[in-house]
N, C-alpha and C positions, 0 to 999 in steps of 0.2 A: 940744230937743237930744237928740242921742242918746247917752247914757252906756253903753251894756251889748249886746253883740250876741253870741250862741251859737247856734254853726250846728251840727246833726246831719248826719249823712251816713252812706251805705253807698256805698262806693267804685264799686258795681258798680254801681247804679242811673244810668242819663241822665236822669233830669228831677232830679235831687240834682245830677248835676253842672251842667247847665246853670242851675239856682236860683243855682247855687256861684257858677256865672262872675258870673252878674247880682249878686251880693252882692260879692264882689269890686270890681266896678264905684263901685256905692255908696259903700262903705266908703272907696276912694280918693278917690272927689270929695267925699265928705261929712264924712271926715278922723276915721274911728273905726277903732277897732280889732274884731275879729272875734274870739272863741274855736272855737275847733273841735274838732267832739268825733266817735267814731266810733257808727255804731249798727248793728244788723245786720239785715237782710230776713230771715235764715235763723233768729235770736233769735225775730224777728217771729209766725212764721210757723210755730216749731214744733209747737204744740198746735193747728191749722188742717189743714184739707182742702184742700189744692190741687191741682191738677192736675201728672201726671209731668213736662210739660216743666217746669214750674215747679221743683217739687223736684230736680230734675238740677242744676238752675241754683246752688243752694244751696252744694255743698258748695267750689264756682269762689269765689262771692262769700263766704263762709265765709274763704278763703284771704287775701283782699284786708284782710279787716276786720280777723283775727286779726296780721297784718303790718304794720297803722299802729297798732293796739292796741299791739304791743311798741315799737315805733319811738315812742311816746308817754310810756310808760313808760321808755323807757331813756334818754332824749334828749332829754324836753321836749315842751313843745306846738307848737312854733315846727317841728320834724321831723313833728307831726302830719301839719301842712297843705301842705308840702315834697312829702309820699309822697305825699299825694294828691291832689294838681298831678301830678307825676311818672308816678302809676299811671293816674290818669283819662287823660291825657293819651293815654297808649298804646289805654286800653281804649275810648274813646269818639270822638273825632272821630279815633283811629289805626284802629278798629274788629277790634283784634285782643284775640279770645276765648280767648288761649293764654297760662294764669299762668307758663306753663313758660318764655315769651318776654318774657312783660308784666312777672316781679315782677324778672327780671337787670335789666333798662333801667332801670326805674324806680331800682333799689339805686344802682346805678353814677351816674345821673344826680342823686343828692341826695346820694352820697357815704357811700354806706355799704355794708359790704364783701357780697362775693357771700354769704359765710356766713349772712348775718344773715334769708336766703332761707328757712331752717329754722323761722325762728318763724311760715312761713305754714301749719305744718302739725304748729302745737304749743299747746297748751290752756294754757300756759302762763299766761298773761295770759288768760284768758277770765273770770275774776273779775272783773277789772277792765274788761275789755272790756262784760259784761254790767252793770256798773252804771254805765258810761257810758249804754249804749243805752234803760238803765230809767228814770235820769234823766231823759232827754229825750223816751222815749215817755209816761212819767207822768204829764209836764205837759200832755201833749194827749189823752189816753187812748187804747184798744187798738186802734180803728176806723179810725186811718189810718196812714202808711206814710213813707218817707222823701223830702225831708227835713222836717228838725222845727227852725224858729227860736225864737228869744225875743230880746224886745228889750225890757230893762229890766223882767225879769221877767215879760212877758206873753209866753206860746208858743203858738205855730199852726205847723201844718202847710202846707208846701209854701212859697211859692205853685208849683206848675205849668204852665213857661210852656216858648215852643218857638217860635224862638227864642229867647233871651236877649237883652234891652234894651240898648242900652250908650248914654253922655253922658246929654242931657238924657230920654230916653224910662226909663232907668234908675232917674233922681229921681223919674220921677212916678210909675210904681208903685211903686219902695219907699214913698213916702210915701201915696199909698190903701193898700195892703196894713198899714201900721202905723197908721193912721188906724181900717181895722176892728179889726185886732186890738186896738186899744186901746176898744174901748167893750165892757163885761161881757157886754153881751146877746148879742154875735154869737157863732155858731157854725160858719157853714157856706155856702159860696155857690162853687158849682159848676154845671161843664157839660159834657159827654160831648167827649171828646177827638178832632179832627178830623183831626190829622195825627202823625207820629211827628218824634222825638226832631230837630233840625235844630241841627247844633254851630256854624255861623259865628252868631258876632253880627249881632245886625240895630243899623244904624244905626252911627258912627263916634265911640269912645270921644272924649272933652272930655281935649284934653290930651297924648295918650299914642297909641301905637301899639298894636293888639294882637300880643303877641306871636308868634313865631312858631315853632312845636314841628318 
């Protein structure tokens, strides 16, 4: 039984949001509830060498994270997961890379006012934001990237998947993926990625309609 689930995320990442949608899924047919927490690529990744397109990329998804980090803080957790429904939705299967278009939509569509647009471009909350993303990268150490679960205390990275599972294909990987992560010895089991990020679900949710953005 599953008692405890805490999902990390950087709003900006597509394989975080596509995990997202597949845990979503889960969570619905398997009747738990999810915690959701923010973490940062650009936290990540400051004391690292990356390449310029990479660090351009930073200061965009900096904006996103800094935004549901106050939206967390001032409102609860339940507004965490709201904005980023809200903001993914634009930034990933909408495929619009523009915060100046992305963070109005998003405000508007979870109800909260255009001003509150300011805190994407305020350190504000980076205390807090920073020990969210420390929290959740600690549990898994510095080597990997977003996102980061745990389920009932045990944390692993990712899974990275493309499409996202939906009905019964949903249950059987969350249940192998919590199956490894629950045995001490495993670490690690990967393979070079074949294709890019693909936002329709594959297969037709148990129950429900996918919604419709």
């Amino acid at each position: 039984m599953t008692d405890s689930v805490d999902f990390w995320f950087d709003p900006s990442c597509p394989w975080a949001w596509m995990t997202s949608r597949w845990v979503d899924e889960v969570a619905r047919l398997r009747d738990f509830e999810v915690t959701w927490h923010v973490m940062s690529l650009a936290v990540l990744n400051e004391d690292q060498q990356v390449s310029e397109e990479y660090a351009a990329f930073f200061p965009r998804a900096l904006k996103y994270t800094r935004l549901v980090a106050a939206a967390g803080e001032l409102h609860g957790e339940q507004m965490v997961k709201a904005l980023y429904d809200a903001l993914g939705t634009q930034i990933h299967p909408g495929g619009n890379s523009n915060p100046d278009e992305v963070i109005p939509a998003a405000l508007a569509e979870v109800g909260l006012p255009a001003s509150f647009a300011a805190f994407a471009d305020s350190d504000e909350y980076d205390l807090e934001m920073r020990a969210s993303h420390f929290d959740g990268i600690n549990r898994v150490g510095q080597d990997v990237g977003t996102p980061v679960i745990s389920v009932n205390g045990v944390a692993f990275f990712g899974p990275v998947i493309s499409p996202a599972p939906m009905g019964d294909a949903a249950l059987a990987l969350w249940d192998g993926v919590v199956a490894l992560a629950g045995y001490d010895g495993f670490f690690e089991l990967k393979r070079s990625r074949t294709r890019e990020p693909i936002f329709e679900p594959i297969g037709q949710p148990v129950g429900h309609h996918t919604p419709q953005h």
